[in-house]
C-alpha positions in Angstrom: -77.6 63.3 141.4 -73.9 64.7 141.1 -72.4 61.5 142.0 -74.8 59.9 139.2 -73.4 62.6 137.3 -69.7 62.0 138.3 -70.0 58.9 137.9 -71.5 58.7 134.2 -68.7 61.1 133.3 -65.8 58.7 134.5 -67.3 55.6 132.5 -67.7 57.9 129.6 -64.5 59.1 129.8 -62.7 55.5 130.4 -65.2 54.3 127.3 -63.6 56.8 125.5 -60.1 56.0 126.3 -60.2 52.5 125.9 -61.7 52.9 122.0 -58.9 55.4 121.6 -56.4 53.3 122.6 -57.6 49.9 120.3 -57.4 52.5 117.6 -53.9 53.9 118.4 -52.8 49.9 118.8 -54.6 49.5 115.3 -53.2 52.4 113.3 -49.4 51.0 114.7 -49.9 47.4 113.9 -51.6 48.6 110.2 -48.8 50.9 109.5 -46.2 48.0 110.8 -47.6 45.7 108.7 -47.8 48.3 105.4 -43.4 48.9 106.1 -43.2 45.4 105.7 -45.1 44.5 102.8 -42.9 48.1 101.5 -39.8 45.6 101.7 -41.0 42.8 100.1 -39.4 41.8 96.6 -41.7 41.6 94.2 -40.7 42.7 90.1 -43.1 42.5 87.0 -41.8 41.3 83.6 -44.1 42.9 80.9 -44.2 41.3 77.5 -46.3 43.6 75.0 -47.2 41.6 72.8 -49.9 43.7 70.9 -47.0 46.0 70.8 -44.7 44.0 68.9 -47.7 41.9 66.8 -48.4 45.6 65.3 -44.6 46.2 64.2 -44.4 42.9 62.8 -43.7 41.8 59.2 -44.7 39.0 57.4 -41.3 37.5 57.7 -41.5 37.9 61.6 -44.3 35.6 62.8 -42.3 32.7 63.1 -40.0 34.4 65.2 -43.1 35.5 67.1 -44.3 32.5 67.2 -41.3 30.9 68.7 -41.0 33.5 71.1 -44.7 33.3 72.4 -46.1 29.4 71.4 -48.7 29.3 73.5 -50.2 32.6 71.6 -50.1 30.4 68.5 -52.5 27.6 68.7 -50.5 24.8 66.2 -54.2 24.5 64.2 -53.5 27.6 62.5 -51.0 28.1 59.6 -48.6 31.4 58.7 -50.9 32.6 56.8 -53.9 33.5 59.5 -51.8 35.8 60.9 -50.1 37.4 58.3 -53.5 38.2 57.4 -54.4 39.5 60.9 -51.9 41.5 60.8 -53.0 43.5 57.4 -56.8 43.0 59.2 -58.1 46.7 59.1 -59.9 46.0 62.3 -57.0 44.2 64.1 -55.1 47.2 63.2 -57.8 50.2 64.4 -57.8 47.8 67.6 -53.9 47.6 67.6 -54.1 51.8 67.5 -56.5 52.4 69.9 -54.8 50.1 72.7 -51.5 51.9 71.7 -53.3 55.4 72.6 -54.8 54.4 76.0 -51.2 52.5 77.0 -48.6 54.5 75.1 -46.4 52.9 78.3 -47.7 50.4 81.0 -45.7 52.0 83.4 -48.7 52.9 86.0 -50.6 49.4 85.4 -46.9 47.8 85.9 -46.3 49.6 89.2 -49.8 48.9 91.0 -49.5 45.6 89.7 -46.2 44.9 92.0 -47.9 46.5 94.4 -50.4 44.2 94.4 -48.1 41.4 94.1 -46.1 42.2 97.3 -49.5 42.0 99.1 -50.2 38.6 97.9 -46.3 37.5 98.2 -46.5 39.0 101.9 -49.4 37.3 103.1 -49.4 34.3 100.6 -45.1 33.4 100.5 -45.4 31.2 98.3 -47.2 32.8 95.5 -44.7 33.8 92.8 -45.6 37.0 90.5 -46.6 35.9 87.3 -44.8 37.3 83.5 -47.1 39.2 82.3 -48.0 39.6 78.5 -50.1 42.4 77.2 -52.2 41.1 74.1 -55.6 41.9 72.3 -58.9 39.1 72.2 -60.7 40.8 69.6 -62.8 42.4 73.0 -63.4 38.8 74.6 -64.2 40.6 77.7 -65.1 36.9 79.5 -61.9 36.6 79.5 -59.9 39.6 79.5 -57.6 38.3 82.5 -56.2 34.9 82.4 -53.5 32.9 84.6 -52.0 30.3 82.9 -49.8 28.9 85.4 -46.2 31.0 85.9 -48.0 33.9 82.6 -50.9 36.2 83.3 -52.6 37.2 79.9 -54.0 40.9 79.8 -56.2 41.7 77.1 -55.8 45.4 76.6 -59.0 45.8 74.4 -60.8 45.6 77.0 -59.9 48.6 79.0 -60.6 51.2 76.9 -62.9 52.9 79.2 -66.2 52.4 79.3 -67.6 55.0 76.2 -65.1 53.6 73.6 -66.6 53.2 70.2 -65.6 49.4 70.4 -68.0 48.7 73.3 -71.4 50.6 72.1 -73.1 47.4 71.1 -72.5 46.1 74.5 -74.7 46.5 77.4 -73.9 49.5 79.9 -73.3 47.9 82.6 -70.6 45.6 81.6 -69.4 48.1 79.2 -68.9 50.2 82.8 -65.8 47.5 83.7 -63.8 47.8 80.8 -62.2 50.5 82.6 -58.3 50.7 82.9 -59.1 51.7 86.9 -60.4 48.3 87.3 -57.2 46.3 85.9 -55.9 45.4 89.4 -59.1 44.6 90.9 -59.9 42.3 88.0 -56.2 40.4 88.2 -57.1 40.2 92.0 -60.1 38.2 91.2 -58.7 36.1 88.8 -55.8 35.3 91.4 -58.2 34.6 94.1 -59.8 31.9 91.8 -56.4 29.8 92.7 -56.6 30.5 96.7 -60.4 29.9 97.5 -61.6 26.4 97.4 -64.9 25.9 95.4 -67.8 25.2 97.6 -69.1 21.8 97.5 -72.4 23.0 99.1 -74.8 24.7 96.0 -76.7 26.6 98.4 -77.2 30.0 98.0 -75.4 31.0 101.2 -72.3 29.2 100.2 -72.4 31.5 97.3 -72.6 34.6 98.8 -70.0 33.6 101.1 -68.1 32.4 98.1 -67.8 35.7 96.7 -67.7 37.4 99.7 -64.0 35.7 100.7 -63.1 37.1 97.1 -63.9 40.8 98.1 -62.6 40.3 101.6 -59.4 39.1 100.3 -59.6 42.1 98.4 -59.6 44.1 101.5 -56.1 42.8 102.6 -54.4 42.8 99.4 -55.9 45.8 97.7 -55.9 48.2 100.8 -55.0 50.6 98.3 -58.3 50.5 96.4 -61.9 51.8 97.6 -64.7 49.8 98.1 -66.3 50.0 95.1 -63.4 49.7 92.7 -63.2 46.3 94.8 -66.6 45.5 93.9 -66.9 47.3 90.5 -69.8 49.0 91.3 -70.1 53.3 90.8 -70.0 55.1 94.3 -73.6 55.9 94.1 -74.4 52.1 93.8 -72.1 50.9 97.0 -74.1 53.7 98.1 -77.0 52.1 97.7 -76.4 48.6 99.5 -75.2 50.0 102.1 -78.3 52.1 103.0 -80.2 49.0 101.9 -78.4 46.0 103.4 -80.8 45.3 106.2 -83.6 45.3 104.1 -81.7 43.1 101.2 -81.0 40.8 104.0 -84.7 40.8 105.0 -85.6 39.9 102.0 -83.4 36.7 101.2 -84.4 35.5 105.3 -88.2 36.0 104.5 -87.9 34.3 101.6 -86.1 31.0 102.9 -83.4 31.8 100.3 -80.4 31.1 102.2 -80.1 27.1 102.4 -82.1 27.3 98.4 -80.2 25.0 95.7 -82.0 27.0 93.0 -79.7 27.9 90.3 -82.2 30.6 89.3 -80.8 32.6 92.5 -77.4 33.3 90.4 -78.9 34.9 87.5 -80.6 37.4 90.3 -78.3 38.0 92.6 -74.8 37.1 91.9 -74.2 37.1 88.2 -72.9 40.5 86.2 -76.6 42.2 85.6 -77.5 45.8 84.9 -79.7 45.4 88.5 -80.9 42.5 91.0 -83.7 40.6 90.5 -86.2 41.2 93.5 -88.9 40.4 91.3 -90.3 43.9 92.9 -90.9 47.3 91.2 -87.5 49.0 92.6 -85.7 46.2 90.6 -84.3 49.1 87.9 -82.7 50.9 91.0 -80.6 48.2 92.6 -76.8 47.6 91.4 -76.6 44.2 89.8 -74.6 41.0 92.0 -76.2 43.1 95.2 -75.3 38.7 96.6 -71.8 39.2 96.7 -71.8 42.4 98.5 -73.7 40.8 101.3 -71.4 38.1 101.1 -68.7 40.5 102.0 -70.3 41.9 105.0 -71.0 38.1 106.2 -66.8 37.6 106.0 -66.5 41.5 107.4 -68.0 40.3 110.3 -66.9 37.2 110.7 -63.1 38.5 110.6 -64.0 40.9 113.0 -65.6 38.9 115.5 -62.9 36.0 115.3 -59.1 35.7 115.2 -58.3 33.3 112.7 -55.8 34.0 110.1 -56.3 34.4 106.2 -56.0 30.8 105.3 -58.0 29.4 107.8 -60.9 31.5 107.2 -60.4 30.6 103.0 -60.6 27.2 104.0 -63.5 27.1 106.4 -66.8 25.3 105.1 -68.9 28.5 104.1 -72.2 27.4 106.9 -69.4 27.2 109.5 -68.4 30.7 108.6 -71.8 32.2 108.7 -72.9 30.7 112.2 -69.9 31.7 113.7 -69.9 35.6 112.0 -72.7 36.8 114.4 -73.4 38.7 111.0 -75.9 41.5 111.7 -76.7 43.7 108.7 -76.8 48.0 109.3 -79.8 49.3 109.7 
């Protein structure tokens, strides 16, 4: 019994020093990677246009204009903005984005960070110029890249109780958040990095999205989970207690290798909840697809050493046969 005992002990104990070890070796190569990504070049230009729009005189569009042409769709004469500019709504808008980014300072500084993430795993990638603008709170399209210019629409990151989002439904009203700025470039960069699938099942999907968040994981270290994901912490909550069961759910129901469109509006789509079709619908956090897209890449990373590119690039079945994707229970 002792030498059972003794010997338990010892294979605890070397369990216990080997984990300690990988995370030693882990912490060192994380905070080796983290100095150099510190040293990468990486510097902002901010335009803000709003800014200078709402000091303008009539006299000073066409010098606007030739400053920013591609704000200035030819269609439109002189005199459509000279009247926007004496607009009493374009103004209250032009006032209110003034108050919630008297500077941009702090968005301007996490945005270089983000930048030297990309730049330091993706060299080529050039930071964009950005200009700052209002879209009349086009919030489908409140970040745009337009080749070498990223377009930020201030408008709509007012936080998520401004008066100018009350006839718009809570739970897209709850991302027009200024918190969720970087997270919202980040997709809208990863658009240019992750190929399309040309499979419209509903596991390419997931997997789709989930490369999206994972690439969020490497370049947005410095963001939580659900400010990746945009859900509140009680929702990430929620899918995470519930992932087993989620997954369950799509395997029962044969929904993985399904071409049904239908699946997108439930599962993956912005939504105040997903679309079980069962009576805890009203509790679930909306897109609950991608987030079990994410675990599938998780896993998949963790249980294969390919780099970033290669695992963008791989066919999205190959990725989930290889994963050995198991969801918590």
């Amino acid at each position: 019994m002792k030498l059972k005992e003794n010997y338990f002990i010892m294979n605890y104990f070397t369990l216990f020093f080997g984990v300690l070890v990988l995370m030693v070796v882990g912490c060192k190569m994380d905070d080796k990677i983290a100095e150099e990504i510190s040293k990468v070049k990486v510097e902002i230009d901010v335009s803000r246009f709003e800014r200078e729009f709402a000091q303008a005189e009539d006299k000073d569009i066409p010098v606007l204009k030739k400053k920013y042409p591609y704000l200035f769709p030819e269609q439109y004469s002189d005199s459509v903005w000279v009247q926007k500019l004496n607009d009493s709504l374009q103004v209250e808008i032009l006032q209110e984005v003034g108050q919630a980014f008297p500077d941009f300072n702090t968005e301007q500084e996490e945005l270089e960070r983000l930048f030297k993430h990309i730049k330091y795993y993706f060299p080529k990638a050039k930071a964009p110029k950005v200009i700052t603008l209002i879209s009349d709170v086009d919030y489908h399209n409140r970040v745009i890249f337009a080749d070498s210019l990223l377009l930020l629409s201030l408008d709509n990151y007012l936080g998520p109780s401004h008066k100018f989002y009350q006839g718009i439904s809570s739970y897209i009203a709850a991302g027009l958040d200024k918190e969720l700025l970087a997270s919202d470039v980040c997709s809208a960069w990863a658009k240019t990095v992750i190929p399309v699938p040309e499979d419209r099942s509903f596991l390419s999907q997931l997997i789709y999205y989930g490369k999206e968040l994972y690439l969020k994981d490497v370049i947005m270290p410095f963001k939580s989970d659900f400010n990746k994901i945009g859900y509140s912490s009680e929702q990430l909550d929620w899918a995470i207690e519930n992932e087993d069961y989620i997954w369950r759910y799509f395997i029962e129901r044969e929904l993985l290798y399904s071409t049904d469109y239908g699946l997108r509006a439930r599962f993956l789509d912005p939504a105040p909840f997903s679309k079980f079709r069962l009576t805890l619908d009203n509790e679930t956090p909306g897109r609950i697809g991608r987030f079990v897209g994410w675990q599938i890449v998780r896993a998949f990373m963790q249980n294969n050493k390919v780099g970033l590119d290669e695992m963008l690039s791989l066919p999205e079945e190959e990725l989930f046969k290889k994963s050995g994707y198991k969801p918590k229970k």
